[in-house]
N, C-alpha and C positions, 0 to 999 in steps of 0.2 A: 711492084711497090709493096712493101709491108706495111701491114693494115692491124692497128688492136681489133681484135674479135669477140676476148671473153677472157673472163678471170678465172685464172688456175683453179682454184678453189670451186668455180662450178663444175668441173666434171672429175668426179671422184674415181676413183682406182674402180674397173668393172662397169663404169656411167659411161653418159653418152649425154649429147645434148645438140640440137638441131639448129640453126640458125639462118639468116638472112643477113646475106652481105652483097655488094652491090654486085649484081650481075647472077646470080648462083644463092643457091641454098646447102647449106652443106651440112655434115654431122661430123661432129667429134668428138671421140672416143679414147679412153684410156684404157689401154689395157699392158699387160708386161710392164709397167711403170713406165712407161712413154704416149705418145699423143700421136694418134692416124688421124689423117681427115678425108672423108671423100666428097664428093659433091651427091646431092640428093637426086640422083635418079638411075635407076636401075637399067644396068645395059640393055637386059631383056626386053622392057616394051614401054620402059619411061615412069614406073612406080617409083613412091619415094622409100626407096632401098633404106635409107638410114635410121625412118622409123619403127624398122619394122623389129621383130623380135630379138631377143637376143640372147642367145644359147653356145654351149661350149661345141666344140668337136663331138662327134659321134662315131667312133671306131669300132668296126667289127671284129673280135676279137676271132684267131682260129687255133684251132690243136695243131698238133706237131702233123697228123694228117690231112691235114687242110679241111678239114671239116669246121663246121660253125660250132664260137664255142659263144655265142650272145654277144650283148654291145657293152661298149662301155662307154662311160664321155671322159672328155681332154679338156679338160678346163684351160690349159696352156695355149692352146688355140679357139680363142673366141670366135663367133661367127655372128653375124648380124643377117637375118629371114626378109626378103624382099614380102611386104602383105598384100601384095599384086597375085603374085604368081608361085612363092614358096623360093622364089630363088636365092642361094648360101652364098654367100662371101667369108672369105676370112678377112677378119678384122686387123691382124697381123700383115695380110700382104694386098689387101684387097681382089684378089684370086675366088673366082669362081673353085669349089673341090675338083670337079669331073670334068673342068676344060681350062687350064689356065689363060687363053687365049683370052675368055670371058673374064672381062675384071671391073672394077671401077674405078673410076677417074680422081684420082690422087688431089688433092692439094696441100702443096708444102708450110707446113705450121712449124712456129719453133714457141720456146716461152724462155722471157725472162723476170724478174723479180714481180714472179705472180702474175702476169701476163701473156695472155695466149696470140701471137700475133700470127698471121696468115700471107703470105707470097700471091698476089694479088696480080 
């Protein structure tokens, strides 16, 4: 069932915004100019993942010999910090970095004329 959740306008390009809908709490997020949404709780041990921090990609850069050449960050992949346990998501795929296996639990949003509605 499609359900109004929230107005375009509250969750800006880089934003995020937490909510309560019936059965779940979830976060949604703008980023690459489209809308993710997960539901609020972190695979790992039940935190609320969607609050938690929210920071770009962190890439180890290396030399042509594979030696460390420092970090950089990827802003093209947002990641969202579980404030439980430290645990990363990407906000793009909702993919744990170091196991894709580990993920978080999708819910399908679309929007039309300034309306964020949610698959229920």
């Amino acid at each position: 069932m499609k359900q109004a959740i929230a107005k375009s306008a509250d969750i800006p390009e880089g934003g995020r915004i937490v909510i309560d809908i019936p059965g779940a709490t979830i976060g949604l997020f703008r980023a690459a100019g489209s809308l993710y949404a997960y539901e609020n709780t972190c695979p790992h041990q039940g935190g609320p993942v969607c609050q938690g921090l929210l920071i770009p990609a962190v890439e180890e850069r290396l030399n042509k010999d594979g030696t460390a050449a420092g970090f950089r960050f990827d802003p093209s992949d947002p990641r969202v910090v579980c404030p439980w346990h430290g645990y990363e998501f990407s906000i793009l795929t909702g993919r744990h970095p170091g196991n894709a296996a580990i993920r978080l639990r999708s819910v399908p949003v679309s929007e039309e004329e300034g309306i964020v509605y949610a698959e229920l």
